[in-house]
N, C-alpha and C positions, 0 to 999 in steps of 0.2 A: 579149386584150391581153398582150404580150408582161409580165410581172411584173417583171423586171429594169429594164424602163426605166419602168416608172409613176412620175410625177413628182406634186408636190404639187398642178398644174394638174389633170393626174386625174382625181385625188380630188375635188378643188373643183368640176368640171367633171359627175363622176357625182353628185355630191352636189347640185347643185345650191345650193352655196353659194360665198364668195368664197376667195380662196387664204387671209386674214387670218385666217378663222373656222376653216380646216383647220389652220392653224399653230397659233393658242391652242390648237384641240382637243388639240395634241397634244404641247403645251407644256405641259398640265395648266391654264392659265388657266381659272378658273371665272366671269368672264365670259362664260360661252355656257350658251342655253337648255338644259336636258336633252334634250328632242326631237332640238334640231339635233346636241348632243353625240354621242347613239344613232346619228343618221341616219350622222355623219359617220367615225365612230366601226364603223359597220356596212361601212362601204365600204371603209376602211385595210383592215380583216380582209379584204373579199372580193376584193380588188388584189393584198391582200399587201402595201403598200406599206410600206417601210422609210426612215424620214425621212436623211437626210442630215447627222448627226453638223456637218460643216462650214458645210453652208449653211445648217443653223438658226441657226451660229454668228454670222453674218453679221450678223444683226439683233442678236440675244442678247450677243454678244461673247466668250459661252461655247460652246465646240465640245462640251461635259458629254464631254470624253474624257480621259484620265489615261496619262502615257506611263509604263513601267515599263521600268528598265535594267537585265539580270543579267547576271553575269559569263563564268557558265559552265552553260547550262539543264539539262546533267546533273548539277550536283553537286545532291544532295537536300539540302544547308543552305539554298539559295537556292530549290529549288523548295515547300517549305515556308511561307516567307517570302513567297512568291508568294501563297500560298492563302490568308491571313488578308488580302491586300492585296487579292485578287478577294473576297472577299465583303463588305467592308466596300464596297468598290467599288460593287459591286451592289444593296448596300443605300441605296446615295446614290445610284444612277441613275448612276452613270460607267461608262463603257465603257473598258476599259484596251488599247491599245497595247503587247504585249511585245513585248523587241529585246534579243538576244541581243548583247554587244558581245565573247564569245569571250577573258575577262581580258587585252586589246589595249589599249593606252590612245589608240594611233591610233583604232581601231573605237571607242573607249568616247565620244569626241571628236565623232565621226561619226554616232553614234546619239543625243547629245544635238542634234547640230545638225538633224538629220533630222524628230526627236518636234517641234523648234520650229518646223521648216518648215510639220510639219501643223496648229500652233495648237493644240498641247493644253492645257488648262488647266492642269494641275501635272504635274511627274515626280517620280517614288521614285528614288530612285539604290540599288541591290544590292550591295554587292562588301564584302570585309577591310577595304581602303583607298580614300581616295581622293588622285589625284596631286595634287600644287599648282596646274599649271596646266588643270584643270578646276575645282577650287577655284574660282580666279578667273572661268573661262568662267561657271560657272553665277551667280556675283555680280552679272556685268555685265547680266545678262540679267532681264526685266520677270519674267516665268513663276518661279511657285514652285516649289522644289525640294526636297525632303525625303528625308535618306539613312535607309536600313531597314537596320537588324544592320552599319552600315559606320560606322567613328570617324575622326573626325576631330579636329585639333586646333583648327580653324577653330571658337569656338563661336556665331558669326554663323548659322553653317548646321541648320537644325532637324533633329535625330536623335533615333533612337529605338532605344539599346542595350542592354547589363548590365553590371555592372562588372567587366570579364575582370581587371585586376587583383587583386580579393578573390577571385574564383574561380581562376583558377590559385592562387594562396596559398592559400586552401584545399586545395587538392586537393594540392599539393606539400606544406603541411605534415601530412596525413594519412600519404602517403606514407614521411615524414620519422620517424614513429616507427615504423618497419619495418626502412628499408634507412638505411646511411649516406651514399649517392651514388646521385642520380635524376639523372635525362636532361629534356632541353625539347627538342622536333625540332617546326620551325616552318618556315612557307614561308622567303619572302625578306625578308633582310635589311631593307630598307631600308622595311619596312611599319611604319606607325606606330603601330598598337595590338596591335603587340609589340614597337616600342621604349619605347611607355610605359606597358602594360596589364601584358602578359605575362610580358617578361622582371622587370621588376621585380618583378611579384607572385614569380617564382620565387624569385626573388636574395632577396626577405624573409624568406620562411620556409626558405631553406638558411642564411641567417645568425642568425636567430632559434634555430635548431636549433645554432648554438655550431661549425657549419662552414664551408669555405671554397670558392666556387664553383669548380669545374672548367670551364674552356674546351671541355675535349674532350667535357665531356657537356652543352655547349650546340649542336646542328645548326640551323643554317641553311640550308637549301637549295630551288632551284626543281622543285615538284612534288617534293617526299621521298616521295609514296604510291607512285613508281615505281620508288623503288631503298628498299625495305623493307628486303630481305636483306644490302645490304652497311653499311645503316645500324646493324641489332640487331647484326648481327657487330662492329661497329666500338663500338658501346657494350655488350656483354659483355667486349669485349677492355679497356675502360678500366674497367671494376667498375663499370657502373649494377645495380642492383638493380632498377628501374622507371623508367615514362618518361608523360613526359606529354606528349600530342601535339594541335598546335592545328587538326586537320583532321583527320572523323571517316576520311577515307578511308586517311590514315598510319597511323590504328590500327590497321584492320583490317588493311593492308599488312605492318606489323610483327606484327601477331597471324599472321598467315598463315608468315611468315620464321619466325616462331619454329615452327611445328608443321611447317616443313619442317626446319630445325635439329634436332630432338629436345629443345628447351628448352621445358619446362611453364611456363601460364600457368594460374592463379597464382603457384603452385607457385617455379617457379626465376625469373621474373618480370612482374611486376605490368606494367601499360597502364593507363593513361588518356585517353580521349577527350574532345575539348572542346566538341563543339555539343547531343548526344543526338540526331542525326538518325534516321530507321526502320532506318538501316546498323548504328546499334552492337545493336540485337536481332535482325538478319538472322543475324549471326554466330556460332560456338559456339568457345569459350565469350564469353557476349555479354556487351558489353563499358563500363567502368564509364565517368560520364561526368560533364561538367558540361553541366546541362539550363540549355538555351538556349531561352528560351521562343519560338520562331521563328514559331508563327504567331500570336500574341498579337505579337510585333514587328510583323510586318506588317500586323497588324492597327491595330494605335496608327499606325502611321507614315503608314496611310491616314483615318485619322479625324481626326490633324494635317493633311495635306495639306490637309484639305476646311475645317477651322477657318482656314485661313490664304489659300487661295481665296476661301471668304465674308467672310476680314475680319474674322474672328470672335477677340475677345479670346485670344490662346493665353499662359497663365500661366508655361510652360517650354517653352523651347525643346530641352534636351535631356533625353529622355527617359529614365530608367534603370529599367529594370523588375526584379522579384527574380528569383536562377536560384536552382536547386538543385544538390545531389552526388548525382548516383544511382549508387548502389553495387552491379554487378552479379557475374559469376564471373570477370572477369579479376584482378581483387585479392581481398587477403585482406579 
């Protein structure tokens, strides 16, 4: 018998029992004799048979499958994020759907309406931000959704973050008793947990520190990890002493600029990274950071998911878990 098409008829059929009694088998229903469970249970194995995620859903009204949306599947912040959401996943018996929506917010649009087409029971949403008018999409819609390491101002919608606020503050006021002018190089502008996490953590501890914020060593720009070199150039020429950067990939871009420059890190200046992904220890000299507990996010944000699937009492809806400063050779 062909394996690929064995259907639950089948089964039922080599089994010598009914399609209903192959379903509970394999629904876990403990309504069936153990005999028939073995018998039935012996012949899935000898078929192969792989139940149909959707068509058990049919009865069930649960497809047990989980859509997952990331931005961009090579960045290692989000692949990270992914791993604590598959095993938590796996541990509930969900099968996840990932879909790369390529940080497009056409495609980001596109892949949510797609994961609904197939009836998944919840999606994780991945990214920095989310736009307003998916905000709204995911509202109007029955299916639960829960964003992983992505802030929003919407507190309707269940997330699961850390306080980038108090950490960049942190880490810019460490900075702060070193150099008298730090740098912040961030994606785009118009992202909302750096217009209300980031920058202001920074702006606190430069004024806290009895100074006054420089323009020219706030960078905003799309994808900054690609133009490293004219960005350290451009904050050496205005007197940053250090920079703190909200993507581990800009760090390494400007640690890189600098060892192509002839400018020592520590030494003539300091970096900081913001997630701790595996990139800031790939690096030499590896690079200091704020620890983002990325698979423990994705972790919570799929054990929420499944509380709010079963209906199950959830006491917060947004989540803030504790980060750390790890301090490695790129500062003093």
């Amino acid at each position: 018998m062909d394996k690929q098409a064995v259907t639950i008829y089948d089964v039922a059929r080599e089994a010598g029992v009914s399609m209903a009694t192959v379903s509970r088998v394999v629904n876990g229903n403990p309504n069936v004799k153990p005999a028939t469970r073995k018998k039935v249970s012996d012949v899935i194995e000898r078929l192969n048979y792989r139940p149909n995620a959707v068509a058990r859903g049919l009865a069930s009204k649960k497809t047990t499958t989980i859509g997952v949306i990331i931005p961009d599947i090579t960045n290692l912040f989000f692949a990270e994020l992914a791993k604590g959401i598959e095993d938590i996943a796996t541990m509930y018996k969900y099968n996840i759907i990932l879909t790369s929506a390529d940080a497009n917010q056409h495609q980001t649009t596109q892949a949510v309406d797609n994961l609904l087409n197939k009836q998944v029971d919840g999606i994780i949403f991945m990214d920095y931000d989310i736009e307003p008018d998916l905000i709204s999409m995911v509202k109007t819609v029955n299916t639960p959704v829960v964003l992983s390491g992505t802030y929003t101002r919407d507190k309707d919608i269940p997330s699961v973050n850390i306080d980038y606020k108090q950490a960049t503050y942190e880490v810019a006021k460490d900075l702060l008793t070193r150099h008298e002018a730090i740098a912040l190089v961030t994606g785009d502008s118009q992202n909302a947990v750096i217009e209300d996490m980031r920058l202001p953590g920074y702006l606190k501890a430069i004024e806290e520190a009895g100074s006054t914020p420089d323009e020219r060593l706030i960078i905003q720009k799309h994808r900054p990890y690609e133009k490293g070199d004219d960005i350290l150039r451009s904050l050496i020429a205005d007197g940053a002493g250090a920079v703190i950067t909200t993507d581990d990939r800009t760090a390494v871009s400007l640690l890189n600029a600098a060892l192509d420059q002839g400018i020592k890190v520590p030494e003539d200046f300091e970096i900081y990274a913001s997630n701790n992904c595996k990139l800031t220890t790939y690096v030499r000299p590896q690079l200091s950071s704020i620890q983002v507990p990325l698979y423990d996010i994705g972790a919570v944000a799929m054990r929420l998911l499944t509380k709010i699937m079963d209906k199950e009492e959830v006491d917060e809806k947004q989540i803030i878990l504790p980060h750390k400063i790890i301090k490695r050779q790129s500062t003093r």
